[in-house]
C-alpha positions in Angstrom: 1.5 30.1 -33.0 2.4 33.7 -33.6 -1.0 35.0 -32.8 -0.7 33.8 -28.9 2.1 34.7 -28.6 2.0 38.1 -29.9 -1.4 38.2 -27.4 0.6 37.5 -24.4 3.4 40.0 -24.9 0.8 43.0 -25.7 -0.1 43.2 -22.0 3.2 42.9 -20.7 3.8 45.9 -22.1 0.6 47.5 -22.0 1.8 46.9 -17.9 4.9 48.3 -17.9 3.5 51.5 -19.6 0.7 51.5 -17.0 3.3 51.0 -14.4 5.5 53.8 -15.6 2.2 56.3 -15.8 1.6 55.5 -12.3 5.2 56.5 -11.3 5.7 59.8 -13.3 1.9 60.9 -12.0 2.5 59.8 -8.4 1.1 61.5 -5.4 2.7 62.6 -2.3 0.0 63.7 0.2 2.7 64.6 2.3 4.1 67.3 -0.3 1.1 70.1 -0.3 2.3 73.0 1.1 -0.6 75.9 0.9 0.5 78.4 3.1 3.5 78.6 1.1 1.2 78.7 -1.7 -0.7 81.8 -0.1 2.5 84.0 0.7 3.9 83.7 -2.9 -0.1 85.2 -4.4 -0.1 87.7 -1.9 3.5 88.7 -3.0 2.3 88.6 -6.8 -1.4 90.2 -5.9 0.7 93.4 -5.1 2.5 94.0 -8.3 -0.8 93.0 -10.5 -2.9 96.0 -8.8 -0.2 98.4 -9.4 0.1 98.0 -12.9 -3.8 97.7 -13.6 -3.9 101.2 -11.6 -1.7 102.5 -13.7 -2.7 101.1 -16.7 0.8 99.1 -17.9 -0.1 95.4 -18.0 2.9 95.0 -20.7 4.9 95.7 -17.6 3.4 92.9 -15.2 5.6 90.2 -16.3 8.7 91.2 -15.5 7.4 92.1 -11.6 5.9 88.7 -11.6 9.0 86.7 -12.5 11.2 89.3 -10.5 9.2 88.3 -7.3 8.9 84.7 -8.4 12.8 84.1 -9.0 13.9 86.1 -6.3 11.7 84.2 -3.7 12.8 80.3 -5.1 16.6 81.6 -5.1 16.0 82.9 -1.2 18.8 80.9 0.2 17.1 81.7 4.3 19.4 82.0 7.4 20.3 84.9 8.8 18.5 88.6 7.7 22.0 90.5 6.2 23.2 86.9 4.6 19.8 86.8 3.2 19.4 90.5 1.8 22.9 90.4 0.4 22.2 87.2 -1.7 18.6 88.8 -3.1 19.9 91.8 -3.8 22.8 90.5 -5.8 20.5 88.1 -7.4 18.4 91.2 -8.2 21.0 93.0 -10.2 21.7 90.0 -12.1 18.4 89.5 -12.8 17.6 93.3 -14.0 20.8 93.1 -16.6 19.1 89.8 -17.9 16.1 92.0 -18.4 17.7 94.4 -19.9 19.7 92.7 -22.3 16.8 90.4 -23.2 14.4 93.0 -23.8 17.2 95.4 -25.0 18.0 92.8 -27.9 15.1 91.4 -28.7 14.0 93.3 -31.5 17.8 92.9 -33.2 18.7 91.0 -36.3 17.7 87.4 -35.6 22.1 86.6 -35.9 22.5 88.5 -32.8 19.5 86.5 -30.7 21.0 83.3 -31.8 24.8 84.5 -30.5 23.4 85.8 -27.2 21.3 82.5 -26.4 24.3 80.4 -26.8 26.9 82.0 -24.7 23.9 83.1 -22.1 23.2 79.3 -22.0 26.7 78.0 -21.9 27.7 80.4 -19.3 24.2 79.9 -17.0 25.3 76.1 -17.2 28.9 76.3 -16.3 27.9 78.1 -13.1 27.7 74.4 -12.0 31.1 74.9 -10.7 29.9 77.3 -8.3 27.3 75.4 -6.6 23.7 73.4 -7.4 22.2 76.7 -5.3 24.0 79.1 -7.6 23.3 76.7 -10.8 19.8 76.8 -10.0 19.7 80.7 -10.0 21.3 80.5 -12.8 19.3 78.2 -14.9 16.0 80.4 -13.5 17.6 83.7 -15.1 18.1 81.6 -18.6 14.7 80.8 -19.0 14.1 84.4 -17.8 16.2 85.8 -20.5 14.4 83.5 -23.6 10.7 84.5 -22.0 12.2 88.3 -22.7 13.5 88.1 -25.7 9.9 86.3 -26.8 8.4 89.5 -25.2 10.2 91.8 -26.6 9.9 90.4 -30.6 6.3 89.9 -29.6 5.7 93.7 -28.4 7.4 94.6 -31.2 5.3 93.0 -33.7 2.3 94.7 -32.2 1.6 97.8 -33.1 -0.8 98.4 -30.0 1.6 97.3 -27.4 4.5 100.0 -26.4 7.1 98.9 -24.2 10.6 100.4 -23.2 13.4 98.3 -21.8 14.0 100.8 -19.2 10.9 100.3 -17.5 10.6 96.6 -17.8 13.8 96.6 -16.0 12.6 99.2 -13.2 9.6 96.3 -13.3 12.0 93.2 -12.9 13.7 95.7 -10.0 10.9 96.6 -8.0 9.8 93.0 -8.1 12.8 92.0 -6.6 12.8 95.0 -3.9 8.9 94.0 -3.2 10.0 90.2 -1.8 13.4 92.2 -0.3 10.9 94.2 1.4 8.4 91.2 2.8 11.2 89.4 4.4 12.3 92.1 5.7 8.5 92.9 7.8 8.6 89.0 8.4 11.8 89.1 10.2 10.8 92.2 12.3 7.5 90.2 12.8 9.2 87.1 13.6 11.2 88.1 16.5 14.6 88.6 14.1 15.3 85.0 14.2 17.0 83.2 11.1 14.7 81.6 8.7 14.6 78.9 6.6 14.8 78.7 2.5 11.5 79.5 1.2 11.5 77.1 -1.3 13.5 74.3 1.1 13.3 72.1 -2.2 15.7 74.3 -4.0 19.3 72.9 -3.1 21.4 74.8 -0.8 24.9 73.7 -1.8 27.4 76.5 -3.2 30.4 74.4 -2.4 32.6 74.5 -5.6 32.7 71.3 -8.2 34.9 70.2 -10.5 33.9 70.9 -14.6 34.2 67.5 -16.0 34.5 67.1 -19.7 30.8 65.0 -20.2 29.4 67.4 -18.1 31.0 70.8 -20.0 30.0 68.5 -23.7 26.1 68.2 -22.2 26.4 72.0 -21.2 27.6 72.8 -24.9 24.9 70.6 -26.4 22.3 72.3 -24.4 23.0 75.5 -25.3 23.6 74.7 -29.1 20.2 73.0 -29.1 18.4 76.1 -27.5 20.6 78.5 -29.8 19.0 76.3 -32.8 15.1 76.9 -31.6 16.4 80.5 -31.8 17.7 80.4 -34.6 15.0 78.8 -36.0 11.9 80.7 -34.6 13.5 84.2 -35.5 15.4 83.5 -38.3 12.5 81.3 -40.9 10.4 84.2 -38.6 8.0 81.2 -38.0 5.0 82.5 -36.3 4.6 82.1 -32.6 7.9 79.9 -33.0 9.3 81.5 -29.7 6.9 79.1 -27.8 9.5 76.4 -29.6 12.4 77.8 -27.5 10.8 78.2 -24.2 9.0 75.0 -24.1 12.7 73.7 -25.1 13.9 75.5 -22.2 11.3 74.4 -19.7 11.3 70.7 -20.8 15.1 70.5 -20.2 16.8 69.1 -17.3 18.7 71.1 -15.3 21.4 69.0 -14.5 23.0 65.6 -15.5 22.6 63.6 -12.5 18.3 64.3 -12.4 16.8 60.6 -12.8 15.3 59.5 -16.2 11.6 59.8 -14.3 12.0 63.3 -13.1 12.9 64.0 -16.8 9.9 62.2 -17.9 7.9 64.2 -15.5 9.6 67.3 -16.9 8.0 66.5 -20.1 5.0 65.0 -19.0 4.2 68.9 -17.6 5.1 70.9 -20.4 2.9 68.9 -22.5 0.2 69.3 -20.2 1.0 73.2 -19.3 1.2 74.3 -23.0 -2.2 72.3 -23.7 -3.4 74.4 -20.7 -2.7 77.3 -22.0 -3.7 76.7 -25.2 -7.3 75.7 -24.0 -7.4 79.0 -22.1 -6.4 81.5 -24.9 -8.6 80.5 -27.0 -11.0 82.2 -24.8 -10.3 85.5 -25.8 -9.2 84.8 -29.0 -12.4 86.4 -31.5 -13.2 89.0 -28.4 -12.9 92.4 -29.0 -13.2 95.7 -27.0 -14.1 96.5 -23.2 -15.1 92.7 -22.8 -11.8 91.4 -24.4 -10.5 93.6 -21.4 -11.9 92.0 -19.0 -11.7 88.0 -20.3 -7.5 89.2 -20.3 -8.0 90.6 -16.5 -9.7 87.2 -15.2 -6.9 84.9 -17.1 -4.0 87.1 -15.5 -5.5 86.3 -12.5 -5.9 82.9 -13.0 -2.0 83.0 -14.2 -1.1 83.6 -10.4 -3.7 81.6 -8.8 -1.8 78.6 -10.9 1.5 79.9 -9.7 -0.2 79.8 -6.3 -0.9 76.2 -6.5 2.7 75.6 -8.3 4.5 76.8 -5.2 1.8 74.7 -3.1 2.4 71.2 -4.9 6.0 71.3 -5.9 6.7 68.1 -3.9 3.1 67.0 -4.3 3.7 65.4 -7.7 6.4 67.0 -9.9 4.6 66.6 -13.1 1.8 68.4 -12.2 4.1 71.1 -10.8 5.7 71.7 -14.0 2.7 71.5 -15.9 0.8 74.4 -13.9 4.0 76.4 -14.2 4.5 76.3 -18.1 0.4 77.1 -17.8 1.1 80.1 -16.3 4.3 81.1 -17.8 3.1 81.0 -21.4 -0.5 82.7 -20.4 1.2 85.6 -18.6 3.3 85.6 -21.8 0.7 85.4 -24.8 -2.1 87.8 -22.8 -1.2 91.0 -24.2 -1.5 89.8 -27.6 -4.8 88.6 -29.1 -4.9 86.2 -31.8 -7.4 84.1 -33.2 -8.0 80.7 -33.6 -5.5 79.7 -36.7 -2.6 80.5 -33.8 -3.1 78.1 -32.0 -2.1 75.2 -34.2 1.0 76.9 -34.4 1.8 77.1 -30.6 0.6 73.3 -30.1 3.1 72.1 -32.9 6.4 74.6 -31.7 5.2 73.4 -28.4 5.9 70.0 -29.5 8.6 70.2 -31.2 10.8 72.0 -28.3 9.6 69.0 -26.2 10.6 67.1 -28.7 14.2 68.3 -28.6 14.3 68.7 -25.2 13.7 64.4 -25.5 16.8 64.4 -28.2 19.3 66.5 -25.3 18.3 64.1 -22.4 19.0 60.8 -24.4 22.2 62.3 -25.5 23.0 63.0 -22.3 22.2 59.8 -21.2 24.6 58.1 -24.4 27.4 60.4 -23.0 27.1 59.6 -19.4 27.0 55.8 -20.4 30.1 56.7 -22.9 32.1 57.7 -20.0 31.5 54.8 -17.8 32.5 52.2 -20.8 36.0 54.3 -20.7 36.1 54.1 -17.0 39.1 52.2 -16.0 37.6 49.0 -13.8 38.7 49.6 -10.3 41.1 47.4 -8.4 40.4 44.2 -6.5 40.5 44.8 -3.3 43.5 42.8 -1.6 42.3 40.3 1.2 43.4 40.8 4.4 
């Protein structure tokens, strides 16, 4: 009797799974949006042939990210309430990059202590606004891809790089997308323009900090101060990909659905396997032809961003996937390994996902917690 049984229950579930694959992968054809797509690789296309003029390709990141954030946190309207918001999201954004690359080569004590509070901070700005919380949350995982950079440029004794210029980098990123929408208002007749990115919310009316909202914030940020902790202090090797696929995998706020946290996931996983497939390509190459294998991925890091900012409503998995793809590429380029590395980047991979999964269920015990405490609400009296 148990045999049946246990045979007819095997494809219920095998369904639900099936079912739950189909959601998390799901297509909107409605959601491409190439030209979009185009205007943020023509932006980045202009900071990469700078820098491989001027031979300082450590410096291409931070231009990269610095166009990239500015353009999602574009809030649109009119031209002055526009420039205003950028440009104060631009100094922001250069005393991230200087604190992150300016500490990144400290005792592993003071990494730890900056994550935390930069995390708890980045997620109280809730209060503030979604719009603002959004910006926020960008310049966090900003700040751990810098402090990644920085221990990783220090470790190599090929690679020099000086906070001061990655910050002029992050600045002139930022004044480069300044700059474009400046040309396409003139061009445009000086009429007010939409967000950008019109997925990002616009709301910067304030909120109230409630306390299972502050306890998620804390949790977060002593779960990202751990990855820290443990990549620089045990000085686990390529352990920094730990904390930003822990950052990346996270969701940035309580009230996201259990499905767009899945898909969260669901892209890192796919991103970082990406990646991993495409350093290995330059991993035993040495000399003028290790040069150029590292030219052709770069630019196959912003033709992926390209098609991130194209299919961000197309399917959200996907979407995350191509950006952790492109994010960890631009971020392991300057430094050649070989093939024993990337074990080690698949399993911190893995295990940041991993506690990204332990914060979201937490979360989800908390938010469940609260509504068990919940006074029930009156019966309302007939009329």
């Amino acid at each position: 009797m148990a045999g049946p049984s246990s045979g007819q229950r095997q494809p219920a579930h095998r369904g639900k799974v099936v079912s739950w694959l189909r959601k998390v992968f799901e297509l909107n054809d409605n959601g491409l949006n190439w030209p979009r797509g185009v205007m943020i690789l023509d932006a980045l296309l202009v900071p990469l042939v700078v820098f491989w003029a001027i031979g300082y390709e450590q410096y291409l990141l931070s231009a990269v990210f610095a166009v990239l954030l500015t353009a999602v946190t574009d809030p649109g309207g009119s031209y002055w309430y526009r420039t205003s918001h950028n440009f104060v999201f631009a100094l922001f954004g250069a005393g991230v990059t200087a604190l992150g690359f300016g500490i990144g080569t400290d005792a592993w004590g003071w990494l730890v202590l900056a994550s935390f509070l930069f995390t708890l901070v980045a997620g109280l700005t809730v209060v503030f606004g979604v719009h603002r919380f959004v910006a926020a949350y960008l310049l966090n995982v900003w700040f751990i891809v810098a402090i990644a950079v920085a221990f990783a440029f220090h470790q190599h004794a090929l690679i020099t790089s000086y906070t001061w210029a990655q910050v002029v980098a992050y600045a002139g990123g930022s004044v480069l997308w300044i700059v474009l929408t400046c040309i396409a208002w003139l061009v445009r007749g000086r009429h007010d323009r939409p967000q950008p990115i019109a997925e990002i919310p616009g709301d910067i009316s304030r909120r109230k900090l409630s306390r299972p909202v502050l306890m998620f914030m804390v949790l977060r940020a002593l779960v990202l101060a751990g990855t820290v902790a443990l990549t620089f202090g045990a000085n686990l090797s390529y352990g920094y990909w730990m904390s930003i696929a822990a950052i990346v995998a996270m969701k940035p706020a309580l009230d996201q659905s259990t499905l767009f946290g899945a898909q969260r996931l669901a892209g890192a996983l796919i991103g970082a396997g990406a990646a991993i497939l495409l350093l290995l390509i330059p991993a035993n190459e040495h000399g003028l032809r290790l040069l150029i294998v590292d030219h052709g991925l770069t630019v196959v890091a912003l033709v992926l961003m390209m098609h991130a900012a194209a299919t961000r409503m197309w399917n959200y998995a996907l979407y995350c996937g191509v950006v952790a793809a492109a994010v960890l590429l631009l971020v392991d380029l300057p430094q050649p390994t070989n093939y024993s590395a990337e074990g080690y980047r698949v399993l911190w991979t893995l295990c940041g996902v991993g506690l990204s999964v332990i914060v979201m269920l937490l979360a989800e015990l908390l938010g469940r917690r609260r509504a068990a405490k919940a006074p029930p609400r009156p019966a309302k009296q007939p009329a």
